[in-house]
PDB file with one MODEL, atoms N, CA, C and O in Angstrom:
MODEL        1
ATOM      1  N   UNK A   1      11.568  -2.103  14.435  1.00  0.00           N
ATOM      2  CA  UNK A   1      12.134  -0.986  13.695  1.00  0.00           C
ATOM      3  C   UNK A   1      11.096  -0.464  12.707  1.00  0.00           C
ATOM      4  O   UNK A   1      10.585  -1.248  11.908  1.00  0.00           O
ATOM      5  N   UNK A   2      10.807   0.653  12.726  1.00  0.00           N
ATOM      6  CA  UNK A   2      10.401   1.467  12.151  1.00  0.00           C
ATOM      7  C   UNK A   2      10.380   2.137  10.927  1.00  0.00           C
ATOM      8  O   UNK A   2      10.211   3.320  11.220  1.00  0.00           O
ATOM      9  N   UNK A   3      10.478   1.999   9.425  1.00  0.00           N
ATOM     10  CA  UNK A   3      11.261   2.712   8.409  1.00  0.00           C
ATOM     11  C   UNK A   3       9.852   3.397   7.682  1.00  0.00           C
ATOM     12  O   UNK A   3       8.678   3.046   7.563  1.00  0.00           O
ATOM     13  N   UNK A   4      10.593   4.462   7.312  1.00  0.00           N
ATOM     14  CA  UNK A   4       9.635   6.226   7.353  1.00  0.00           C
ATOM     15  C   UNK A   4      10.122   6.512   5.962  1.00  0.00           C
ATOM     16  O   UNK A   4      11.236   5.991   5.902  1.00  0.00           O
ATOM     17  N   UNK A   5       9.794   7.176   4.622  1.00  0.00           N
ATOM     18  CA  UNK A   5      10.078   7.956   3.691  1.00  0.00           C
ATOM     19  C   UNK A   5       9.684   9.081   3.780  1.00  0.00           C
ATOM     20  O   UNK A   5       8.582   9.151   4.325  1.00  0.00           O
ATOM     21  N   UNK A   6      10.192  10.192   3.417  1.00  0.00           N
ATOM     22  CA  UNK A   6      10.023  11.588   2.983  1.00  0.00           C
ATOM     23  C   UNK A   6       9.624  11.877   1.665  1.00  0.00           C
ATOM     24  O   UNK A   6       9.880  11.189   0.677  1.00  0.00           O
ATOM     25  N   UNK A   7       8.898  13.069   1.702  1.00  0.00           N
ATOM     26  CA  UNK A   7       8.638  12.679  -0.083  1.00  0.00           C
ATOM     27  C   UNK A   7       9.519  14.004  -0.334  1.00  0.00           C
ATOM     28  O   UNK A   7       9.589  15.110   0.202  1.00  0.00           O
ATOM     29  N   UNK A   8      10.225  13.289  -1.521  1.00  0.00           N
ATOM     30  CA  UNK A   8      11.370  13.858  -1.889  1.00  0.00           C
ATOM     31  C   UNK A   8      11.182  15.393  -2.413  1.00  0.00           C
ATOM     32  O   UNK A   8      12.090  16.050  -1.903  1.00  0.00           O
ATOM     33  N   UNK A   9      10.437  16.141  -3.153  1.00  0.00           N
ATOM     34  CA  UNK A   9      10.850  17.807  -3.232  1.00  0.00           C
ATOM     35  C   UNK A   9      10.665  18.033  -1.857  1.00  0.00           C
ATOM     36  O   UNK A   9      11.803  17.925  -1.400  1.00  0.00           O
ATOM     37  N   UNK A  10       9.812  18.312  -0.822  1.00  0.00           N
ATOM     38  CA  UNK A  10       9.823  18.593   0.723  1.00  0.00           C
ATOM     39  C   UNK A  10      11.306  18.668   1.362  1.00  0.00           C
ATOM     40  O   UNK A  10      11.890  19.554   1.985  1.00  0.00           O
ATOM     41  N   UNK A  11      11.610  17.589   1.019  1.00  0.00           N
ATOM     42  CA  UNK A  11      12.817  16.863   1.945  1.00  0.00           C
ATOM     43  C   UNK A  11      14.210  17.577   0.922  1.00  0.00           C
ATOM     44  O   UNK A  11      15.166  18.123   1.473  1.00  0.00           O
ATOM     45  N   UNK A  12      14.105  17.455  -0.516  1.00  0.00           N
ATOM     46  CA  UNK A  12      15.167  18.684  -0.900  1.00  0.00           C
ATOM     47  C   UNK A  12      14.864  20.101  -0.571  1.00  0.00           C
ATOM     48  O   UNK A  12      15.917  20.709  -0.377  1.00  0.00           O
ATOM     49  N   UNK A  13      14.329  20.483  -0.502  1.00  0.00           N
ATOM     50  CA  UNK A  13      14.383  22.290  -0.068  1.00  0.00           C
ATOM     51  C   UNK A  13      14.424  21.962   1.434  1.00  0.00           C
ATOM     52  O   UNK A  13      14.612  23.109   1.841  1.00  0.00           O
ATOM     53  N   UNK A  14      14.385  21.270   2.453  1.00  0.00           N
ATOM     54  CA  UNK A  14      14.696  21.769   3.444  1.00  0.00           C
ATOM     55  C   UNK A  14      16.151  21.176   3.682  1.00  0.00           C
ATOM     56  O   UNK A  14      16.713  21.522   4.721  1.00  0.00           O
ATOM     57  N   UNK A  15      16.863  20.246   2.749  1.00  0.00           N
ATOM     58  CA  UNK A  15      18.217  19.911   2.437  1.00  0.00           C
ATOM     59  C   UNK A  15      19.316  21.235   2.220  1.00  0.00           C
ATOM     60  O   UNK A  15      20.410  21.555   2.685  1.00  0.00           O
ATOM     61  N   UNK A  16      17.943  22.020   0.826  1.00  0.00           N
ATOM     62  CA  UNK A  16      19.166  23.094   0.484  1.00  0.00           C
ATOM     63  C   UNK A  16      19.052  24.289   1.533  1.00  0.00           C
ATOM     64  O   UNK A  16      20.019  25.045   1.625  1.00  0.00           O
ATOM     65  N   UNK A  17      17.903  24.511   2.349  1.00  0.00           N
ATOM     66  CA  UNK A  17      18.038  25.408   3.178  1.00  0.00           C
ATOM     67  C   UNK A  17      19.262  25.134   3.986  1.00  0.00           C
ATOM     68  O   UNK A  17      19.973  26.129   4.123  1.00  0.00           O
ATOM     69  N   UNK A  18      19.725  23.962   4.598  1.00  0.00           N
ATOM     70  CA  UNK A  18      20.535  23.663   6.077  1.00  0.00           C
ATOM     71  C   UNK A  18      21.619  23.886   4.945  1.00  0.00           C
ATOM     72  O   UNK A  18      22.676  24.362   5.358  1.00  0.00           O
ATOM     73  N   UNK A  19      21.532  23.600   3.458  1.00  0.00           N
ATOM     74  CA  UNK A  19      23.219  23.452   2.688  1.00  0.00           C
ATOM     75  C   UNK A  19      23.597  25.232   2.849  1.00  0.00           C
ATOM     76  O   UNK A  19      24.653  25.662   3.314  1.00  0.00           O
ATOM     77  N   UNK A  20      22.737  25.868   2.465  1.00  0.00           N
ATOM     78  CA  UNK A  20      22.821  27.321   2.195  1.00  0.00           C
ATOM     79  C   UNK A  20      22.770  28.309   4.068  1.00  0.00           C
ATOM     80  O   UNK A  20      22.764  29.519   4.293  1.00  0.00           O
ATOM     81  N   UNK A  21      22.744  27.226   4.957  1.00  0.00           N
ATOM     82  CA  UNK A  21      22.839  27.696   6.644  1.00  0.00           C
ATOM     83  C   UNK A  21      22.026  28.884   6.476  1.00  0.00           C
ATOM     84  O   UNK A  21      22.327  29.999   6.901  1.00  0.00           O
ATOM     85  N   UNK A  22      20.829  28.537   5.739  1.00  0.00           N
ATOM     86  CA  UNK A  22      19.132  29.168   6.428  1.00  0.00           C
ATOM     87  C   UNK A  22      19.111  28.687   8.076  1.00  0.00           C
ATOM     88  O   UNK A  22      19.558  27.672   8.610  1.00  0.00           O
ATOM     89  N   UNK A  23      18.605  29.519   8.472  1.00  0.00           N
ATOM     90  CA  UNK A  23      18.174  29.140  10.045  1.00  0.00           C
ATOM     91  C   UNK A  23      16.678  29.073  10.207  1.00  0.00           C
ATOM     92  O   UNK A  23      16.019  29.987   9.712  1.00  0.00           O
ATOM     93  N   UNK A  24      16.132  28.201  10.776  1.00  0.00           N
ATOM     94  CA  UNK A  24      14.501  27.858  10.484  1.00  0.00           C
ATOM     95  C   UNK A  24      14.153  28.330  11.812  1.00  0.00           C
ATOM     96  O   UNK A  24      13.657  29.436  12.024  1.00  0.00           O
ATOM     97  N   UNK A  25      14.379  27.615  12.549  1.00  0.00           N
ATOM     98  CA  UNK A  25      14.166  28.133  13.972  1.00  0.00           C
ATOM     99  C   UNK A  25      13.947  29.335  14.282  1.00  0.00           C
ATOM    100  O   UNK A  25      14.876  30.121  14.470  1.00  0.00           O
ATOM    101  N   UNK A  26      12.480  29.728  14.404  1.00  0.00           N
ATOM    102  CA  UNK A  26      11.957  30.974  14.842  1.00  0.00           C
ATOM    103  C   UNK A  26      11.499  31.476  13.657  1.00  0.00           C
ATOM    104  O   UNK A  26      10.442  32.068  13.880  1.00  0.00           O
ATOM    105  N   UNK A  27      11.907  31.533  12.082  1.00  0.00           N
ATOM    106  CA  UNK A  27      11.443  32.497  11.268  1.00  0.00           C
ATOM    107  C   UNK A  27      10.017  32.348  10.520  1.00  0.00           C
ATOM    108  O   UNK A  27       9.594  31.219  10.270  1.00  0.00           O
ATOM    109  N   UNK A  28       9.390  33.331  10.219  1.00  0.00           N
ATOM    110  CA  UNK A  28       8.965  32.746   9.151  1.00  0.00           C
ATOM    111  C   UNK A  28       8.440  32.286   8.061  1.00  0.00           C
ATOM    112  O   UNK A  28       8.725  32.642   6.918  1.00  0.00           O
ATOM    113  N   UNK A  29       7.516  31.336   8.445  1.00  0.00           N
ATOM    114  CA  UNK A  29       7.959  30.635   6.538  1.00  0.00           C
ATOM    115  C   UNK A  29       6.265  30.605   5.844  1.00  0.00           C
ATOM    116  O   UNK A  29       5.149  30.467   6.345  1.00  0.00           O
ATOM    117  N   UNK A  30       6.733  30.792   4.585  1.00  0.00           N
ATOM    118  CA  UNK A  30       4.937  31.027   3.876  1.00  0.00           C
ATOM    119  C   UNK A  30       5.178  29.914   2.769  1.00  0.00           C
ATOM    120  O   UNK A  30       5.916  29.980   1.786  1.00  0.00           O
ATOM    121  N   UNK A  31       4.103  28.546   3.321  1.00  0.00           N
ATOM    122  CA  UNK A  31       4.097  28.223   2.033  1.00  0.00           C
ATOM    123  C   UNK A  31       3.177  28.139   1.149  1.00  0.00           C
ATOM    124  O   UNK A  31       2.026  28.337   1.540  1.00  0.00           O
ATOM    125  N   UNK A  32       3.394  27.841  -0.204  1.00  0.00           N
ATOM    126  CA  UNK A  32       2.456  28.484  -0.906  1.00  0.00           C
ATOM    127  C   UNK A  32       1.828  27.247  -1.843  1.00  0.00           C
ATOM    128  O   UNK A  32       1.812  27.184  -3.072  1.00  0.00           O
ATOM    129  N   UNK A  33       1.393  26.427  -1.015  1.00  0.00           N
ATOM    130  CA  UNK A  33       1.143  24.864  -1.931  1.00  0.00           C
ATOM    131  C   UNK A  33       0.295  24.372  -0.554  1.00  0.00           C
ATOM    132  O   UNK A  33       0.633  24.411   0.629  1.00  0.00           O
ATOM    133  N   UNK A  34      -0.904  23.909  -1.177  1.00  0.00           N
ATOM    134  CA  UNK A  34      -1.749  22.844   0.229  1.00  0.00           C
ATOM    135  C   UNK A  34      -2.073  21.544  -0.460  1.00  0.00           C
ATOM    136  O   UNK A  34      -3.127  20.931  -0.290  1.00  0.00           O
ATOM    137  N   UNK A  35      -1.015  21.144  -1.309  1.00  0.00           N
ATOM    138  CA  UNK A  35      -1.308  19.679  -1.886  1.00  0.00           C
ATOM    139  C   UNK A  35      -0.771  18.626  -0.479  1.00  0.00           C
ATOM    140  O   UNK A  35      -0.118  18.967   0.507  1.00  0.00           O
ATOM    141  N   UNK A  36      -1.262  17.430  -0.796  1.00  0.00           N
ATOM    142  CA  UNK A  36      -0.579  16.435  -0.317  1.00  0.00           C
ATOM    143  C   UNK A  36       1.054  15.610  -0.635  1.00  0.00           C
ATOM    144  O   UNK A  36       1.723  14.883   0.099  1.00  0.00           O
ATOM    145  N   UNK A  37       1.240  15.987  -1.718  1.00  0.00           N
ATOM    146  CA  UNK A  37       2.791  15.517  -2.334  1.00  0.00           C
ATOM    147  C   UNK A  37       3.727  16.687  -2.069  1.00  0.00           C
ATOM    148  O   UNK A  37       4.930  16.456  -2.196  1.00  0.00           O
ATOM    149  N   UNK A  38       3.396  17.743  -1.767  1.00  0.00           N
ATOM    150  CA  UNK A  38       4.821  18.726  -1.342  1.00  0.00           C
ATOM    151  C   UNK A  38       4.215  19.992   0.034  1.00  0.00           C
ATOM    152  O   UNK A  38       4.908  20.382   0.974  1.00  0.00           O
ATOM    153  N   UNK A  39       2.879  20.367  -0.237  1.00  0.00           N
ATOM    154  CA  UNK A  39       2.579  21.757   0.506  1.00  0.00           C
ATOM    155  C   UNK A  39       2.581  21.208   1.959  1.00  0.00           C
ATOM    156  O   UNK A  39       3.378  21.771   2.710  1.00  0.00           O
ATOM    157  N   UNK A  40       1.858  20.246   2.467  1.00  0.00           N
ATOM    158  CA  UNK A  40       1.908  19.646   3.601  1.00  0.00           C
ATOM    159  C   UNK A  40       2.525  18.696   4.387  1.00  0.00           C
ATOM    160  O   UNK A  40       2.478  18.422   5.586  1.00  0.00           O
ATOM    161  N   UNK A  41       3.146  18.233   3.378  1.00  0.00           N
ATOM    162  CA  UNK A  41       4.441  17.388   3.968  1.00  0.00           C
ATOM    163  C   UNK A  41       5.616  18.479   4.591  1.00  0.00           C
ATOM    164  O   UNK A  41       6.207  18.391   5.668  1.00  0.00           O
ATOM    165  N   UNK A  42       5.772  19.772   3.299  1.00  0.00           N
ATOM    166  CA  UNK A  42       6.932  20.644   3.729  1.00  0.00           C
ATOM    167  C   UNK A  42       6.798  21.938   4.870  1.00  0.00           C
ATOM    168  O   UNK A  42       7.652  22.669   5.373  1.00  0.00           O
ATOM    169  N   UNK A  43       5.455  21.863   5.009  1.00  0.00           N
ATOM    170  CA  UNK A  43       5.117  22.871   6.447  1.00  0.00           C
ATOM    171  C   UNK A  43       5.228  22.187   7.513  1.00  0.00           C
ATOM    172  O   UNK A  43       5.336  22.855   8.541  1.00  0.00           O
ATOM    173  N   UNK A  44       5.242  20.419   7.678  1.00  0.00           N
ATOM    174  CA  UNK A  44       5.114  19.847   8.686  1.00  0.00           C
ATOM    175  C   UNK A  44       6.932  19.841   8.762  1.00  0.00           C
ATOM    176  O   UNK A  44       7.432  20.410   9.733  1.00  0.00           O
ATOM    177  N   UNK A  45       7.793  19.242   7.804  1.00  0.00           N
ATOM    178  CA  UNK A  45       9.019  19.371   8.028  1.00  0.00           C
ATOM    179  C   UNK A  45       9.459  20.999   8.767  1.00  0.00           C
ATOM    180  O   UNK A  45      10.344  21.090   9.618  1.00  0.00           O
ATOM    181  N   UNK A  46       8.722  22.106   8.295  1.00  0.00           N
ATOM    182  CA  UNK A  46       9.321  22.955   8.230  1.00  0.00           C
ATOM    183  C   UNK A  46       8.846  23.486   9.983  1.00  0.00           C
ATOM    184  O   UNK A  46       9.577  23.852  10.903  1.00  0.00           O
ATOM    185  N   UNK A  47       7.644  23.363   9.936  1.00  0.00           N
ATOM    186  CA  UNK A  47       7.270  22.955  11.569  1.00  0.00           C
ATOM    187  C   UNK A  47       8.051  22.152  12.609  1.00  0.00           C
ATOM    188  O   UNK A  47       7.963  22.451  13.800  1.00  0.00           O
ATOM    189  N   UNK A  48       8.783  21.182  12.204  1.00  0.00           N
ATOM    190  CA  UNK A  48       9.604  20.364  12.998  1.00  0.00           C
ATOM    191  C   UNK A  48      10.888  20.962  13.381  1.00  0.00           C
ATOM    192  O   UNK A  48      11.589  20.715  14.363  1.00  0.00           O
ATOM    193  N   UNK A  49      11.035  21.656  12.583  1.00  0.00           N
ATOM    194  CA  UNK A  49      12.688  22.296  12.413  1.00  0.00           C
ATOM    195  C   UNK A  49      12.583  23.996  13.072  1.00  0.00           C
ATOM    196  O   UNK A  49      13.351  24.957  13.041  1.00  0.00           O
ATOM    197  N   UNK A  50      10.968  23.714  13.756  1.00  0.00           N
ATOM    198  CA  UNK A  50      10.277  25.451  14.658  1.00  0.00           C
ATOM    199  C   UNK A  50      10.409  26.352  13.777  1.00  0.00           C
ATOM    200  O   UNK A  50      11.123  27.237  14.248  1.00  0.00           O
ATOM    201  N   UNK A  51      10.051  26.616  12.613  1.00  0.00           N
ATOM    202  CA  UNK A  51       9.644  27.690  11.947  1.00  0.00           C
ATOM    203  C   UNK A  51       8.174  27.691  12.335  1.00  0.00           C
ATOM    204  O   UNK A  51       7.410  26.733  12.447  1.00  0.00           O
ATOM    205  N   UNK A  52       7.882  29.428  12.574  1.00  0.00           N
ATOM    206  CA  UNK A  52       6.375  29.444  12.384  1.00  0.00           C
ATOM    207  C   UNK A  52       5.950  29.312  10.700  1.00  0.00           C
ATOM    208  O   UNK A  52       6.812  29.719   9.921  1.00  0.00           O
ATOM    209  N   UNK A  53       4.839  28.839  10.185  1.00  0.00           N
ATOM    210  CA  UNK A  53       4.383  28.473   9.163  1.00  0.00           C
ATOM    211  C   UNK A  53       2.887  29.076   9.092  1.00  0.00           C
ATOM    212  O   UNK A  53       2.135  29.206  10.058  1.00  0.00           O
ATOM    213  N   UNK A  54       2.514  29.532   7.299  1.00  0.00           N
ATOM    214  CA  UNK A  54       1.700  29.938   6.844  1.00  0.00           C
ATOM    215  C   UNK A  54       1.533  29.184   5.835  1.00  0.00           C
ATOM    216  O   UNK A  54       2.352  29.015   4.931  1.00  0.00           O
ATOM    217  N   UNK A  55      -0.011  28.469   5.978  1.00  0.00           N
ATOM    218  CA  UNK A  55       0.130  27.751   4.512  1.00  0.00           C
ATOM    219  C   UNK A  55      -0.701  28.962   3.521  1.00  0.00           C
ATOM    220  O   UNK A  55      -1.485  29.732   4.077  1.00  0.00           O
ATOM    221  N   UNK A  56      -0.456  29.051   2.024  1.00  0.00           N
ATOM    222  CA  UNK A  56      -1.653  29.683   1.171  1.00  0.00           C
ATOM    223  C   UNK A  56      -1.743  28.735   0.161  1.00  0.00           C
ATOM    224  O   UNK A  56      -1.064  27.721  -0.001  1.00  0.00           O
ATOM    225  N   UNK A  57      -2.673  29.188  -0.510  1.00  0.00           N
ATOM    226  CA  UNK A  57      -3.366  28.616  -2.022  1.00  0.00           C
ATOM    227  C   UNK A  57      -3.985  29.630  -2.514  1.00  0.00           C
ATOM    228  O   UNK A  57      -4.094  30.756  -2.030  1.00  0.00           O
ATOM    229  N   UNK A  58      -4.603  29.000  -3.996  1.00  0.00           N
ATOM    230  CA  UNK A  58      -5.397  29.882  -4.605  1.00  0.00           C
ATOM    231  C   UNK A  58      -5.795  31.043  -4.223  1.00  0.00           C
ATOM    232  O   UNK A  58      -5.444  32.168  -4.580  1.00  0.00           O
ATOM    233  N   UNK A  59      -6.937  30.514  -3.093  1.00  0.00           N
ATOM    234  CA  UNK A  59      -7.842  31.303  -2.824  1.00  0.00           C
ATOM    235  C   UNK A  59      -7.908  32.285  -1.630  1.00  0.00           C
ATOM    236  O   UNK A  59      -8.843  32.990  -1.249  1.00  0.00           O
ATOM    237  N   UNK A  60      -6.112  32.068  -0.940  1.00  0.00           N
ATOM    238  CA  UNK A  60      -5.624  33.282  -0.078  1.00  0.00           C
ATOM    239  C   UNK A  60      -5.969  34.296  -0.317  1.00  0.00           C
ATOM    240  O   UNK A  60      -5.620  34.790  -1.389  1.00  0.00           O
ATOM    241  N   UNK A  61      -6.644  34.888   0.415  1.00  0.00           N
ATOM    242  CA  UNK A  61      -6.879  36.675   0.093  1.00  0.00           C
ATOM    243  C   UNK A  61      -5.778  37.948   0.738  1.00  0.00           C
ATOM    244  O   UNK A  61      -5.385  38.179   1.881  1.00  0.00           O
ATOM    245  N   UNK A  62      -5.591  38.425  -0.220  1.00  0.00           N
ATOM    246  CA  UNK A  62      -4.003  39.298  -0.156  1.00  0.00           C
ATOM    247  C   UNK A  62      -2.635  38.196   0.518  1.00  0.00           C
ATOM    248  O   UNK A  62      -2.293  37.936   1.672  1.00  0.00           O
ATOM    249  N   UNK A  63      -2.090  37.732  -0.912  1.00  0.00           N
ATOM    250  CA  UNK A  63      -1.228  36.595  -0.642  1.00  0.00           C
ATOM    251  C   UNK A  63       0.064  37.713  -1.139  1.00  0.00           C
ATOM    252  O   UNK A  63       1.064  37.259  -1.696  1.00  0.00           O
ATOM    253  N   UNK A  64      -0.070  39.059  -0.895  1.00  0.00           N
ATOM    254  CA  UNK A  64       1.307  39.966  -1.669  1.00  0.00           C
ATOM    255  C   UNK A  64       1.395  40.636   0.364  1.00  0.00           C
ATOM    256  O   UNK A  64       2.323  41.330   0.779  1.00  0.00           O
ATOM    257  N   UNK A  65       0.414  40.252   1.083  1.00  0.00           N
ATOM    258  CA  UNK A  65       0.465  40.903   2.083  1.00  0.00           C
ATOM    259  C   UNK A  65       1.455  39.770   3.328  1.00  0.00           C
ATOM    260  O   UNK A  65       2.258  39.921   4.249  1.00  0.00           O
ATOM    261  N   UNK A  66       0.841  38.785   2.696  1.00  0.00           N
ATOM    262  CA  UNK A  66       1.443  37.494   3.537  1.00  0.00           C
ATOM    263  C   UNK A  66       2.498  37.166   3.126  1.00  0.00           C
ATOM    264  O   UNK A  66       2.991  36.343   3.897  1.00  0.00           O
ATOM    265  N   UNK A  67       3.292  37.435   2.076  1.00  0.00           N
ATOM    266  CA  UNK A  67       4.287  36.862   1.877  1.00  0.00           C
ATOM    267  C   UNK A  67       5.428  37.968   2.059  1.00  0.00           C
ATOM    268  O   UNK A  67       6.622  37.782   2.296  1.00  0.00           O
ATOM    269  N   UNK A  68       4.668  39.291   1.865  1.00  0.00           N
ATOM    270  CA  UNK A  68       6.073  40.260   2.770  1.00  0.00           C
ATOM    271  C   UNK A  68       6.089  40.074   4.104  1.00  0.00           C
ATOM    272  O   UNK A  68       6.887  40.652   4.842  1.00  0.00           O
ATOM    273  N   UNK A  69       5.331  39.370   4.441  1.00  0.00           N
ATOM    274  CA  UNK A  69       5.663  39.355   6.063  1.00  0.00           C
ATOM    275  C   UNK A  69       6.729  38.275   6.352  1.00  0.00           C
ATOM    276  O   UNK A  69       7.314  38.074   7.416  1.00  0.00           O
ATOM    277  N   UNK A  70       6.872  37.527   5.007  1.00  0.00           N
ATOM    278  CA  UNK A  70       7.520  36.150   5.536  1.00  0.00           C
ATOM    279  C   UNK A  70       9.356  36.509   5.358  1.00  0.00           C
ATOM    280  O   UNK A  70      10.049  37.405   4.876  1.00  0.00           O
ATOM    281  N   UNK A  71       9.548  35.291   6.022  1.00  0.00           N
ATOM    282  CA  UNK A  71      11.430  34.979   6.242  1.00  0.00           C
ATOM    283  C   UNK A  71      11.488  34.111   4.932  1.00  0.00           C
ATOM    284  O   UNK A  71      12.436  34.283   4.166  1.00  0.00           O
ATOM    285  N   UNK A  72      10.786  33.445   4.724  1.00  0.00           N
ATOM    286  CA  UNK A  72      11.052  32.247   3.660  1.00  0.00           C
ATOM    287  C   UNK A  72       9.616  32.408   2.915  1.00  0.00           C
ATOM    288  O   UNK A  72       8.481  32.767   3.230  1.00  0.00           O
ATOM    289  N   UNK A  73      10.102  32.075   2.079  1.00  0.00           N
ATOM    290  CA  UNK A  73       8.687  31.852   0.864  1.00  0.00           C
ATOM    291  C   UNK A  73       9.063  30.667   0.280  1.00  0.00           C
ATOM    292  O   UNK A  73      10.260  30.397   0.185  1.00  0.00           O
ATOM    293  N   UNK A  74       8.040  29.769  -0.208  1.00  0.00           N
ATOM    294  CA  UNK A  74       8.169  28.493  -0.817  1.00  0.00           C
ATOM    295  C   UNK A  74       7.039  28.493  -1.561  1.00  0.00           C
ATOM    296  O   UNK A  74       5.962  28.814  -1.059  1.00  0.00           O
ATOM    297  N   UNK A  75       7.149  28.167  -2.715  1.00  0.00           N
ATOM    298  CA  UNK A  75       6.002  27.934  -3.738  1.00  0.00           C
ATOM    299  C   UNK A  75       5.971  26.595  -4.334  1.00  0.00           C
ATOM    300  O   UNK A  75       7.088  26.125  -4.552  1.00  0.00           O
ATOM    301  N   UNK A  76       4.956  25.858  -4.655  1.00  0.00           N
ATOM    302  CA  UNK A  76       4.693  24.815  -5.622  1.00  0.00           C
ATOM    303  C   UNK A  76       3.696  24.411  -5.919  1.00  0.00           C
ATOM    304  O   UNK A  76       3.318  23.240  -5.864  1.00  0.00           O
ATOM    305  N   UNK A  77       2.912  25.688  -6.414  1.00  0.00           N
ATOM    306  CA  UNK A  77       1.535  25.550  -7.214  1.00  0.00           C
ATOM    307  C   UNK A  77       1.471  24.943  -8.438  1.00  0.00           C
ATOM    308  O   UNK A  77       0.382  24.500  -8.803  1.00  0.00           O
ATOM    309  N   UNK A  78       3.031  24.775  -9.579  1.00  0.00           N
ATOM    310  CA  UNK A  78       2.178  24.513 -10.722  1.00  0.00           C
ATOM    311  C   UNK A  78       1.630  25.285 -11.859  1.00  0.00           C
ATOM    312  O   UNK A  78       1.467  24.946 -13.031  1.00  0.00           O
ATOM    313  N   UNK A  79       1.312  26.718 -11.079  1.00  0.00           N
ATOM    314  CA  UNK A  79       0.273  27.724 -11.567  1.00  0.00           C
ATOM    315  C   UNK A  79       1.361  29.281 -11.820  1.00  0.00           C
ATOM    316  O   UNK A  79       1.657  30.003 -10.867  1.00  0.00           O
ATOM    317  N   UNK A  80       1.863  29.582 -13.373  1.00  0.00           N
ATOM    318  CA  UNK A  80       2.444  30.811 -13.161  1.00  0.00           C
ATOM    319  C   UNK A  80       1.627  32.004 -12.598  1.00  0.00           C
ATOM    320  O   UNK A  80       0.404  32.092 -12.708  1.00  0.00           O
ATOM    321  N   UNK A  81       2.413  32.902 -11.992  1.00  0.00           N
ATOM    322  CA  UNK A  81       2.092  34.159 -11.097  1.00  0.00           C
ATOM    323  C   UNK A  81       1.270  34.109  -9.874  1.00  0.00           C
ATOM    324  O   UNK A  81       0.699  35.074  -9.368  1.00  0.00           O
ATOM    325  N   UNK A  82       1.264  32.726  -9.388  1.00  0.00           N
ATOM    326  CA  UNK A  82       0.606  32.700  -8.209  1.00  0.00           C
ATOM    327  C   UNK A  82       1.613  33.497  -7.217  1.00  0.00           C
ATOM    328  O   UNK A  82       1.313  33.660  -6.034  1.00  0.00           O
TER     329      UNK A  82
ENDMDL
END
């Protein structure tokens, strides 16, 4: 047997998406964090559940262009007005 953890902000927002009957499948999703404790854990969840996925950071160039394109936006930079 096998036992796996999630790291927990990842694993709540894709909790409150299914609570709030977001549909992931097919849409999609921009996130806006490439850390290891939430940005990439939650594109891989969010990948699992077939959303197409965009990761950004900082140093995205035109991140006002990428994120109107998106179904979902997710942020957790840390950083106001990113």
């Amino acid at each position: 047997m096998q036992l796996s953890f999630l790291p927990c902000t990842p694993f709540g927002v894709i909790r409150i998406l299914e609570y709030y009957g977001v549909t992931l499948k097919g849409k999609h999703a921009v996130v806006i964090s490439k850390s290891l404790a939430v940005g990439k854990p939650l594109t891989n969840m969010l990948l699992a559940k077939e959303a197409t996925v965009t990761v950004c950071h900082r140093e995205t160039k035109d991140l006002s262009f990428l994120t109107r394109q998106a179904d979902i936006i997710c942020t957790a930079t840390g950083k106001e007005g990113l």
